[in-house]
N, C-alpha and C positions, 0 to 999 in steps of 0.2 A: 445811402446816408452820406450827407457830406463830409469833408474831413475835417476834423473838430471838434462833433460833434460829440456828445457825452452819449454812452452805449449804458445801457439801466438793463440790470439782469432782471429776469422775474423775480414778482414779489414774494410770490407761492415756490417754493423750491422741494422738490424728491429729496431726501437724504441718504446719503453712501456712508454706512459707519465704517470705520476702519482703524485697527488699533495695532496695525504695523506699520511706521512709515508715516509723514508728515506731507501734505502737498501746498506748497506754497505759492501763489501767483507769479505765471513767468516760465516755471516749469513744469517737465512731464515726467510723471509717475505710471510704472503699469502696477496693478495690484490685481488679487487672485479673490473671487466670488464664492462663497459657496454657505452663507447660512439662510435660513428661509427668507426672512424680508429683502434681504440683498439680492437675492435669486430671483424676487417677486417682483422686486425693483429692476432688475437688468429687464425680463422678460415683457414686465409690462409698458413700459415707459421707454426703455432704447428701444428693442426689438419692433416692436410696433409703432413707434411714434414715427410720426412723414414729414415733423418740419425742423428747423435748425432749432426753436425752444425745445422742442423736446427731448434735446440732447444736452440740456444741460442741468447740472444736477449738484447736487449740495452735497461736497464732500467733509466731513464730520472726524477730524482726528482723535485720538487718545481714546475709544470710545469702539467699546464691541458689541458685535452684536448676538441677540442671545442666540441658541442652538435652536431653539423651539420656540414656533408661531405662539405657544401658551404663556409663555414668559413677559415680564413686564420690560419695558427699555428700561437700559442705567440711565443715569444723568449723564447728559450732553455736552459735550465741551460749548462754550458759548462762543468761541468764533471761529470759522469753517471757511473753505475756500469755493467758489463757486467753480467747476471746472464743467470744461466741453471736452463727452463722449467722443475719443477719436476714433476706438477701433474695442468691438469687442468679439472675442472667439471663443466658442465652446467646445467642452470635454467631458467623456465620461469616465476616464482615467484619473487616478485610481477611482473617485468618483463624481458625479455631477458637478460641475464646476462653471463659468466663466475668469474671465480674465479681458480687463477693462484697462483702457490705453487713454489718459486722461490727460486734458492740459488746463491747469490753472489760470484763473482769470481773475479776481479777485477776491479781497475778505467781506464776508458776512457777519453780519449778527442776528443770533434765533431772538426775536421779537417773541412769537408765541410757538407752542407747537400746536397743529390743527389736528391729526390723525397720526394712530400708528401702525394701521392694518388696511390693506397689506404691506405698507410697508412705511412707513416715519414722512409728513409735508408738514414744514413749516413755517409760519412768514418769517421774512429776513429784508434786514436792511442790510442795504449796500455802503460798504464803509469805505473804498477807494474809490478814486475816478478811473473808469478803467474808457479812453478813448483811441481812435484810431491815430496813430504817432506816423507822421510820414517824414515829421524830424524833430530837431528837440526844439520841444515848445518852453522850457524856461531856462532861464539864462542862469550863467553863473553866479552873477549875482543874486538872484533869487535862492539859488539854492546855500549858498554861502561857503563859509569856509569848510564844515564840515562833510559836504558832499563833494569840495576837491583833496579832501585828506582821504576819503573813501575811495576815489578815484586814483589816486597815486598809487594808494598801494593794491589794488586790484591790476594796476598796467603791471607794476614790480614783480608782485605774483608770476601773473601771465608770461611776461617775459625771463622768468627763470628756465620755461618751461622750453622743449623743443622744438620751436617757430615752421619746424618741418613736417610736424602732425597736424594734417588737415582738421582737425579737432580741435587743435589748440588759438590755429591762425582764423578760424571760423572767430570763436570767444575772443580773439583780440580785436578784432571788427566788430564784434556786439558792444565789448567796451565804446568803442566812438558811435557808435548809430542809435543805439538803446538811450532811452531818458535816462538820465543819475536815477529818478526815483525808483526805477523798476529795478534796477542793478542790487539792491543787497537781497532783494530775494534771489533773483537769479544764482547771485556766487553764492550762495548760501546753502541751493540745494544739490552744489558742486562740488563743494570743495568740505574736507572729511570735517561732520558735526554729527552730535548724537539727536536722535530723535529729541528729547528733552531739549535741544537748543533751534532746534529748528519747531519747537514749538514755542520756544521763546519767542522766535524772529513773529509768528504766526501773530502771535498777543497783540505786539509791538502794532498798535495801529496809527499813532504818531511815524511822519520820515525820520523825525530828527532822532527820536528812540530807536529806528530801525537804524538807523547811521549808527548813532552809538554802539548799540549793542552786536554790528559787523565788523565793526572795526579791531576789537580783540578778536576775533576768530581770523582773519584777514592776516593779523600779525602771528600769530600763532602760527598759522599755514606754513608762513614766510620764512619763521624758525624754523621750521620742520623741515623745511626744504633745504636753507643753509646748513643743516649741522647735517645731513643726510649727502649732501654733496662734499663733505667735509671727511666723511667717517669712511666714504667705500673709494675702490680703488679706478683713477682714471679708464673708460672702457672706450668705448664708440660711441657715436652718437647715438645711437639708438638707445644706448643706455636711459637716454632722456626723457623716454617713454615709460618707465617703471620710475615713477613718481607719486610722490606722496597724498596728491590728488585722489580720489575713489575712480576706480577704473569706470569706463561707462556701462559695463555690463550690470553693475550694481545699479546704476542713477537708471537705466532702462528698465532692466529685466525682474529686479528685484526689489525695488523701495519699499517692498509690504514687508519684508522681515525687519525684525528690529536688528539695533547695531551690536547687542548683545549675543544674539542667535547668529551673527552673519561671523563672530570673530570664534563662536563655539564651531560653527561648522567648518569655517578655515581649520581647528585646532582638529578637529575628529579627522579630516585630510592630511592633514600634517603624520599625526600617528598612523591613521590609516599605511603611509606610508611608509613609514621606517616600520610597521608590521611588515611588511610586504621586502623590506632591502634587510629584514632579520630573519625574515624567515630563511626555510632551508628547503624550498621550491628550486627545480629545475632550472636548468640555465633558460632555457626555453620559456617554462613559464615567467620566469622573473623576467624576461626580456618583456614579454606580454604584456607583465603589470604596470610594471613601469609606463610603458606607455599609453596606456588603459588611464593609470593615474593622471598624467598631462593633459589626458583630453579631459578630465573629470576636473581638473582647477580649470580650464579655460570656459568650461559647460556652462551657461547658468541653471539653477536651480531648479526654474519652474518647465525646464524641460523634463518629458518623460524617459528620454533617454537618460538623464540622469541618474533616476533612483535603480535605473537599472544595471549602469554601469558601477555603478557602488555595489550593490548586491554582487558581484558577479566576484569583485575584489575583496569584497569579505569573505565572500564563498574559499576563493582562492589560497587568502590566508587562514582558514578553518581548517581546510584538506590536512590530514596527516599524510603529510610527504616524506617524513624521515623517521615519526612517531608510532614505536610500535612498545609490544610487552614482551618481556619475557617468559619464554615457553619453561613448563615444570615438568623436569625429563625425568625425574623416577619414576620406574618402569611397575617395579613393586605397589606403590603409592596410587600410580595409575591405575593397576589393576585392580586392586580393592575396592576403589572410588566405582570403577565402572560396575564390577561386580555386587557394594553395594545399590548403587541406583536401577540398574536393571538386572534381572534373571534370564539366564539361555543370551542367546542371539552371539555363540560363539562366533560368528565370523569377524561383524563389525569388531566386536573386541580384541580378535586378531588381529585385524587390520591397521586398529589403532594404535595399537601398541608395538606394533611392527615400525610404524611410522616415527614414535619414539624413540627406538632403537636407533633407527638410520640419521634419527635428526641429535642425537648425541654423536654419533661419528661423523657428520657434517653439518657444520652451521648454515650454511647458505643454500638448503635443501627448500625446493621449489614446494607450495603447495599441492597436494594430491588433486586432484577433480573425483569425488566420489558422487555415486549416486546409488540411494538404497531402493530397492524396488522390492514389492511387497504390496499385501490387502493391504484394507486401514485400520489402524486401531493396533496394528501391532507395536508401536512404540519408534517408529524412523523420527517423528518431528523430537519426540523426549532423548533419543539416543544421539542427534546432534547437540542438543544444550548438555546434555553430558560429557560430550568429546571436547565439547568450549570451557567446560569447567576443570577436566581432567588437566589438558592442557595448560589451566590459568589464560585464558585467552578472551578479549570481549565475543560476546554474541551478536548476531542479529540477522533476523529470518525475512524473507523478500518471498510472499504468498504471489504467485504466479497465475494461482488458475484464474480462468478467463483473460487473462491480459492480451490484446490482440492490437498492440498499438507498438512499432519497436523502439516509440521515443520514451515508452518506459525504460528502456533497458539503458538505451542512448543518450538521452536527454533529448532537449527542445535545441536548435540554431535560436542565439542569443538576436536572429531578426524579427523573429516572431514576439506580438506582444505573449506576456505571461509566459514567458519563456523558463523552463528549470532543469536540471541536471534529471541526468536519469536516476534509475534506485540505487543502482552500485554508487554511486558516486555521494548520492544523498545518505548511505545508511555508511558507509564509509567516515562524513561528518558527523554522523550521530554517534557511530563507538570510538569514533579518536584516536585511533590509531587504524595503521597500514598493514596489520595481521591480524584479523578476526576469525572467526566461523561464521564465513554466511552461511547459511541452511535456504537455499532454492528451491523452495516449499513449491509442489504441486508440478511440476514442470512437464508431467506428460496430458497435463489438459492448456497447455500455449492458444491460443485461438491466432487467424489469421483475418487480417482484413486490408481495406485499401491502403490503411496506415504503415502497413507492412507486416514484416513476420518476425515476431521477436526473437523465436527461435533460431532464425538465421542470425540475429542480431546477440546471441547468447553464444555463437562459434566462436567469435574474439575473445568471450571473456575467460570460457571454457576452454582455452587453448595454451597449454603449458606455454608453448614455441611462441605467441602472439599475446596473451594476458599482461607482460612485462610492460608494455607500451599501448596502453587501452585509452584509447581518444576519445569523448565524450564529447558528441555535440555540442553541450553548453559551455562548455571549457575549453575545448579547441585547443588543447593541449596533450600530449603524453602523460598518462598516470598509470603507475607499478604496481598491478597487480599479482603478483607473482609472489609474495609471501601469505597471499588470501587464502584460507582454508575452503574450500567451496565445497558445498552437502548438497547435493538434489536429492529427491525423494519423488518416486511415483510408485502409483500402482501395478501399470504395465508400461513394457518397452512397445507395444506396435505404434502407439501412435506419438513416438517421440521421432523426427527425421534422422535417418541413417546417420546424417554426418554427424547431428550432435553427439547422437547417443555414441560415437567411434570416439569421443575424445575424453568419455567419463568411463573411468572404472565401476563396471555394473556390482554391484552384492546385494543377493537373494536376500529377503527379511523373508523368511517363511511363516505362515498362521504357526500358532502354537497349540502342541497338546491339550489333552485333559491335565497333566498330571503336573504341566506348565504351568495351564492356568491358575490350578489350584496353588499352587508354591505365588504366583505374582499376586494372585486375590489376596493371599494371607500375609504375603511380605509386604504388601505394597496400596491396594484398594483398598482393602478392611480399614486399615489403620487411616488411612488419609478421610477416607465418605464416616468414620469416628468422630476426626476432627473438624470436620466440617459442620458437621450435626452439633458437635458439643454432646458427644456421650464418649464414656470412656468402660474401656474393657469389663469395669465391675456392674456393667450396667447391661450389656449386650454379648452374648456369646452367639459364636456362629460356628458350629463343628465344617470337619471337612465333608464330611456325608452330604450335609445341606449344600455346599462349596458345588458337588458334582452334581447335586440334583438340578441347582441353577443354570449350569453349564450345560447341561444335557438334556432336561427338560424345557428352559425358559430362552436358551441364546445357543442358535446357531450360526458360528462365526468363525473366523480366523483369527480376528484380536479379541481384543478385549473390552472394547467399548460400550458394549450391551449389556456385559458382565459389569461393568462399574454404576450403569445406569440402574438394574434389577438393585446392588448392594445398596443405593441411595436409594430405593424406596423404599427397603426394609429399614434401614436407618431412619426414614421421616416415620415411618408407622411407628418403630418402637418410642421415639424424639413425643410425639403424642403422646403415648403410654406414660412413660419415666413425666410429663407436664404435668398429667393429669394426677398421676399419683400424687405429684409433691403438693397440687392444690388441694389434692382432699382427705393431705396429712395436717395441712393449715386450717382448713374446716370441714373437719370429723362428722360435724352433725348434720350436714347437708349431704353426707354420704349413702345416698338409699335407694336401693333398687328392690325389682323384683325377683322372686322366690325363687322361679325357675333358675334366675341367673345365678344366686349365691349359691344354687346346688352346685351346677356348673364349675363353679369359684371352688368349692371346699372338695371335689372331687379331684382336682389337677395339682393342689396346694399339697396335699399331701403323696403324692406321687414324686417330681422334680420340683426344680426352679421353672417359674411360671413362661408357658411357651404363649409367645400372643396371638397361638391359633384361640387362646380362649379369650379371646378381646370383647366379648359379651358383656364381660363384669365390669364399673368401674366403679363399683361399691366401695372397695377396699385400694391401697395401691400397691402396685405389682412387688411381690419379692426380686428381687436382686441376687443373679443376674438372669435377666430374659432367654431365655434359650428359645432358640429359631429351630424348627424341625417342619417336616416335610407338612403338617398339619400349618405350622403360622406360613409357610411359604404357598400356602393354596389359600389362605385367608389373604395375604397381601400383594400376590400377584395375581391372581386370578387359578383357573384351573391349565396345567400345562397348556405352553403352547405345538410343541414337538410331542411325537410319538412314536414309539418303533413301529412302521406301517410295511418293514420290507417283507414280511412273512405274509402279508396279507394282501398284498399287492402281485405277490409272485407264487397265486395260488389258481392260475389254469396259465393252461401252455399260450408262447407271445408275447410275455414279458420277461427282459430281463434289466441286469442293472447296469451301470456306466457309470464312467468316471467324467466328469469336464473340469477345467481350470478357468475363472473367472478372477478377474481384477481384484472380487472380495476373497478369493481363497477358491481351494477344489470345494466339489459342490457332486455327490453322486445325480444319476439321473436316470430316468425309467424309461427305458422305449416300448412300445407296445406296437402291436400288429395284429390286422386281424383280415380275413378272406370274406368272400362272398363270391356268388358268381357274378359273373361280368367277360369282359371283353377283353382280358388280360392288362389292365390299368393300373399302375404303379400312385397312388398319392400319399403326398408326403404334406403332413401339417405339423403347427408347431414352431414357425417364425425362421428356419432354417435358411441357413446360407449358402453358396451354390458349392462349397466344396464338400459340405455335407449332404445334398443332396446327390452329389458324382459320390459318396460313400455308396447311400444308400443301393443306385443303379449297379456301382461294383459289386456289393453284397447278392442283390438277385442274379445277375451273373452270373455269378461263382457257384451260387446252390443249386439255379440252370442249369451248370456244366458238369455238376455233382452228385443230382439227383438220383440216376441209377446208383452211385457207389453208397450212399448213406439210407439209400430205400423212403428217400423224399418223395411224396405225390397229392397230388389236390384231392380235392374232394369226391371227383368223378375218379380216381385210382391211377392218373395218368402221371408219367415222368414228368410231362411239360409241367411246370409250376404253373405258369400265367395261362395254361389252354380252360380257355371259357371259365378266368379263375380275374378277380380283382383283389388287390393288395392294398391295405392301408396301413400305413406306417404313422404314428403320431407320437410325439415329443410334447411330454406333458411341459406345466408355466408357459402356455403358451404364447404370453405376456411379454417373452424374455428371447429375445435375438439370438441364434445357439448360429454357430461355425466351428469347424476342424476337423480337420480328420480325425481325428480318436477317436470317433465312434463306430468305425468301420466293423471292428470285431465284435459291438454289442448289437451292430445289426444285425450283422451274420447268425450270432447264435439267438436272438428274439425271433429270426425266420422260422431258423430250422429247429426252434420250439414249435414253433404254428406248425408246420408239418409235417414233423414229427408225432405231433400229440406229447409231448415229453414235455416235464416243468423245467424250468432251469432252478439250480439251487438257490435255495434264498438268501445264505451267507456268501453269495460269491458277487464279486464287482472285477468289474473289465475295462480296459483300456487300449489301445494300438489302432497303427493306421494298417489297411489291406489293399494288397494289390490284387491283379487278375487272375494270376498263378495260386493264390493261396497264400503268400507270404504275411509275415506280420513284422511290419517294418517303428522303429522307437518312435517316441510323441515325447512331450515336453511337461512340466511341471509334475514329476514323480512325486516331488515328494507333498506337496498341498494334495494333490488326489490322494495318495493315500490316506495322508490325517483326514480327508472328507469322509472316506469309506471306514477308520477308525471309527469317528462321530457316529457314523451310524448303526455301529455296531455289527460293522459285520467281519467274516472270518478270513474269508479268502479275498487275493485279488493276483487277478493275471494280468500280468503286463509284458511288452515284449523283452525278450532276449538279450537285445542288447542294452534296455533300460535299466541291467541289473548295475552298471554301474552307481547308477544314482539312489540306489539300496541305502549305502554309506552315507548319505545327509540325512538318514531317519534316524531319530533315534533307540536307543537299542531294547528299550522295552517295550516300543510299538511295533520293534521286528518280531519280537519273541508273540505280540500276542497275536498275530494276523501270520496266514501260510501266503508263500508268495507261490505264482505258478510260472516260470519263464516258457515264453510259448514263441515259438518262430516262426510259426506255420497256422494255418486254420483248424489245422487236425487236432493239434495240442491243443489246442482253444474248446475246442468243442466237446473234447474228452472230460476237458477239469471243471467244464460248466455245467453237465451232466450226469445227476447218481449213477457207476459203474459204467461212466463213460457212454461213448457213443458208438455206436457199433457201424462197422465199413464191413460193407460183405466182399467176401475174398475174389479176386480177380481170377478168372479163370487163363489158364497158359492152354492158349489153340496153336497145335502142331500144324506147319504144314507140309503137306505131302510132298515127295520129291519125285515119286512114282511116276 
């Protein structure tokens, strides 16, 4: 095209709505994409278009656009800027986006609009001349007085400024090169104006109205300038760069926010930071923020590093770093609380109150690291929000199981997008203050994976000597955990790692009694699975009688979980009953059944208060209060689920009984044996482990080497047990993975049942590990075995010699009802599992001759 020549936009134009930010001919705007027609608009028409028209597109100020393809367009501002597509990039942060780098070329006017879908084309006339300028084409004269008063004082401007910023000396060359005409858009979209006047300028399609109405902003600027170099104190030159002008980060990065949002978010910076120089952070961390801060006013906006570094600083100044509560040291007051909320579990409630004690004679007493280990269902996750309320202290529990990732624990490196603090750090924010009770729910089910191992990543936090100074990847700072109350809780210690478990104070939660349970059901279940339901005492009675039938017939357990579940179905059953009645106290006459059932009805009515084993009838409504008896407990549970089977099971020789300790509580268990002939082959089923099967081999062994003294022999009469003899050993649930040694001695005497011919006693249960010699060496978890061999109602239990210590954690009316037998040897053992013992034929003394 030659030079001179007039340049005519398309007639047909795409439209860019946008309602942050004015773009007026001359300058460059970037603005940020993201509503449906705009999206349809970048994708269909830049992304795809292959020729220099298709890059140019009809920018539409004052004017947004709807959120949804369904929605009708507002009204159209009526003059728009025609701008050429420089540069556009895509994002899917936070979400689908573009961002479109646009440079003005003239004003339009919407003639018609033709379409709105998929996205707004409208005809448009062109209302400047927009030609290729290789100098200025009209003279001063032509433009007259007005466009050299424009001109003077845009030099005057410019040269306030510091002629040393390649920025500024660039604009004082545009002033001489540039037409007058194009120049009050230009400084217009430079020099600080509000959206509302640069859409003034926009209007303005006369020059001489454009003159005018630049010329007060021009002078304006000019005041701005002088009184600001008037009011601060002589510096350097460089001072001449913090100028009253808009930085260019703004005129680039940013022209889609308006000027009200741009001076709100300077103001949230501003606080931002003097939160940050009030607070009462670290010397370290304050160093951080501070500088954290400088990069975040130099940052623009629509960087995603942005909202990130602001998060990070809020985060910062959230932290309670100095912010804690005061602890309630009545020792008294304490003890009450705890004693009301839970029954039994004297240790933790020693513990705790010990802790009291020591934290009244020293204020600056480190937190404890506890961890309760126990079944489930005994009450560990409720006994820490007790300890946090005891205390007066915030709560808050961090559920572990499965976590197999250590940037839980740690936090995420602030390089990664989606990057966040770990949980300590995060539940730390959520109670607001610096001495809570965390409760480290689950911690003996940690998982491991490529992510790492949180458990290892749990020793810093867990570590009196290291917790003061606990660094979190996201924060990258020191933070004092060292007045934190930390609870873990698990079921078992085997699969917690050595090192953790060495840095937490272990305490036993053992399964609880019968006579436990019964005191927690009544103090504690009843009344709560009441309120739940919406019945109250005069409505539902539940003796103790019933209390143990449920326990013993319907839940075999170590807590109580089962037991609360059975009380809430008895609760919904009677919840029916008391509904029903009260509707067919409202209408009497739709009350009618048949014959057989009012018999029913009139035979129970005059006996008690009606039990809802008689739930036949719902003729009449129930007398008040319901009594639950072994009859409504087989009507609304079902028929037992548990039975006493040990008389019955230990009724021919081969079987006897055992103790094991499982994660849910002690658990008795049956091993049985039995011969046939064979080839002398030992098997062993029943899912066992390999040090239970090295029992088993030492068991045969031993009765091997025993034989002649106990008058053991097979089938064919011979000493050898295994000569032309097969053995089968089976461990009933075979369902269920068994290891330990404790069942050494219940091998031993299920053998030497079998070949014996002798029953083993049926109230009797056993426990110890065995060596080659006969010994009976101690085992672990005394006291849940025994409460399992309680459950099941039986008399005796042997366990070894030196396990009598741990006699003392039972309590003292499950000692009185069970005989203990201390056995140190296989001999004792065999004696107390045998009516009138087992008989050892007497060893003959052979003299030798000296003759």
């Amino acid at each position: 095209m030659a030079a001179g020549s007039a340049i005519q936009i398309p007639s047909r134009l795409p439209l860019l709505l946008t309602h942050e930010g004015v773009l007026l001919p001359g300058s460059t705007m970037r603005t940020s994409v993201d509503s449906p027609r705009n999206m349809q608009l970048v994708r269909s028409r830049l992304l795809k278009g292959t020729s220099l028209r298709s890059t140019i597109i009809g920018v539409i100020p004052n004017t947004s656009d709807p959120t949804s393809d369904c929605d009708d367009l507002p009204s159209l501002h009526r003059i728009g800027t025609a701008a050429l597509a420089v540069q556009v990039v895509g994002s899917n942060w936070p979400k689908p986006h573009y961002t479109l780098l646009v440079t003005g070329l003239c004003r339009f006017q919407i003639l018609q609009l033709l379409k709105e879908k998929p996205y707004p084309v409208a005809e448009v006339e062109q209302l400047d001349r927009l030609e290729q300028f290789t100098n200025q084409h009209k003279s001063e004269e032509e433009l007259g007085e007005l466009s050299e008063q424009f001109y003077k004082y845009a030099v005057q401007l410019v040269e306030m400024l510091d002629m040393s910023v390649p920025a500024v000396a660039k604009l004082r060359r545009l002033l001489d090169n540039l037409p007058r005409e194009a120049l009050p858009d230009i400084l217009t979209s430079i020099i600080r104006t509000s959206n509302q006047e640069k859409l003034q300028i926009l209007d303005a399609v006369r020059l001489e109205e454009r003159f005018k109405m630049t010329i007060p902003l021009l002078v304006r600027q000019i005041e701005g300038l002088k009184l600001l170099q008037k009011t601060r104190k002589p510096k350097q030159d460089d001072d001449k760069r913090i100028v009253a002008i808009r930085p260019n980060r703004r005129i680039n990065h940013i022209p889609s926010t308006t000027e009200d949002e741009e001076e709100e978010d300077h103001d949230d910076v501003v606080m931002l930071e003097k939160k940050i120089r009030t607070s009462s952070m670290s010397e370290q961390a304050l160093k951080l923020c501070l500088k954290e801060i400088k990069r975040l006013k130099k940052m623009p906006q629509s960087m995603p590093e942005y909202a990130l570094t602001r998060n990070y600083l809020e985060l910062m100044v959230e932290l309670p770093w100095n912010k804690s509560t005061k602890d309630r040291l009545e020792i008294r007051a304490a003890r009450i609380l705890l004693d009301n909320d839970h029954y039994a579990m004297e240790k933790l409630k020693k513990r705790v109150l010990e802790y009291l004690a020591v934290r009244q004679l020293k204020n600056n007493l480190k937190g404890p690291i506890l961890c309760f280990v126990g079944p489930p269902g005994v009450g560990k996750t409720s006994v820490g929000r007790s300890i946090a309320k005891t205390l007066g202290r915030e709560f808050h529990r961090i559920a572990l199981g499965g976590v197999c990732d250590q940037s839980d624990i740690r936090g995420h490196r602030r390089t990664y997008v989606g990057s966040m603090p770990g949980r300590i750090i995060n539940g730390l924010k959520t109670v607001g203050v610096n001495n809570p009770v965390f409760l480290l729910d689950e911690v003996d089910k940690l998982g491991k994976s490529l992510q790492g191992d949180p458990a290892a990543a749990l020793l810093e936090v867990l570590d009196p000597e290291q917790n003061h100074s606990f660094t979190d990847h996201y924060l990258n700072v020191a933070f004092d955990l060292s007045q934190v109350l930390f609870i873990a809780t698990a079921n078992t210690t085997a699969t917690i790692p050595p090192a953790l478990l060495d840095r937490m104070e272990i305490i036993q939660v053992p399964g609880y009694t019968q006579e436990e349970k019964i005191e927690i059901a009544h103090r504690h279940l009843i009344p709560k699975q009441l309120e739940q339901h919406g019945l109250t005492p005069q409505q539902i009675q539940i003796p103790q009688v019933t209390t143990l039938d449920i326990i013993t017939r319907y839940t075999r357990e170590a807590g109580v979980r089962s037991l609360d579940r059975k009380l809430g179905a008895i609760c919904r059953a009677v919840a029916v009953k008391v509904a029903e009645g009260q509707h067919k106290e409202t209408k009497p006459d739709r009350a009618e059944v048949g014959e057989g059932e009012d018999c029913k009805e009139h035979v129970t009515e005059d006996a008690k208060p009606e039990s809802i084993s008689d739930a036949a009838d719902l003729a009449l409504p129930p007398e008040m209060p319901i009594l639950i008896d072994f009859h409504a407990l087989k009507d609304i549970l079902g028929p037992p689920m548990y039975e006493t089977e040990v008389s019955e099971r230990l009724s021919q020789p081969g079987v006897a009984i055992g103790l094991a300790w499982t994660p849910l509580g002690g658990e008795i268990m049956f091993v049985e044996a039995s011969r046939m002939d064979g080839e002398g082959q030992l098997t062993l089923t029943g899912q066992l482990g390999d040090v239970m099967k090295e029992s088993a081999h030492l068991a045969i062994s031993w009765l091997r080497s025993n034989a002649k003294r106990y008058q053991l022999t097979n089938a064919s009469g011979s000493f050898d047990l295994l000569d032309n003899t097969d053995i089968h050993l089976h461990f009933p649930a075979g369902a269920v993975t068994k290891d330990g040694p404790s069942a050494g001695v219940t091998i031993v005497t299920c053998l030497a049942s079998l070949f014996s011919g002798r029953l083993v006693c049926s109230d009797v249960a056993m426990t110890g590990e065995i060596t080659l010699r006969g010994l009976v060496l101690p085992v672990g978890g005394i006291k849940d075995k025994v409460l399992a061999a309680h459950r099941a109602g039986l008399k005796r239990v042997i366990i070894p010699q030196r396990n009598e210590k741990d006699l003392e954690e039972i309590a003292v009316n499950i000692r009185q009802d069970l005989t203990f037998v201390m056995a140190s040897c296989l001999d004792e053992v065999l004696n107390a599992a045998f009516d009138g013992g087992f008989a050892v034929k007497p060893r003959v003394e052979h003299l030798n001759s000296k003759l």
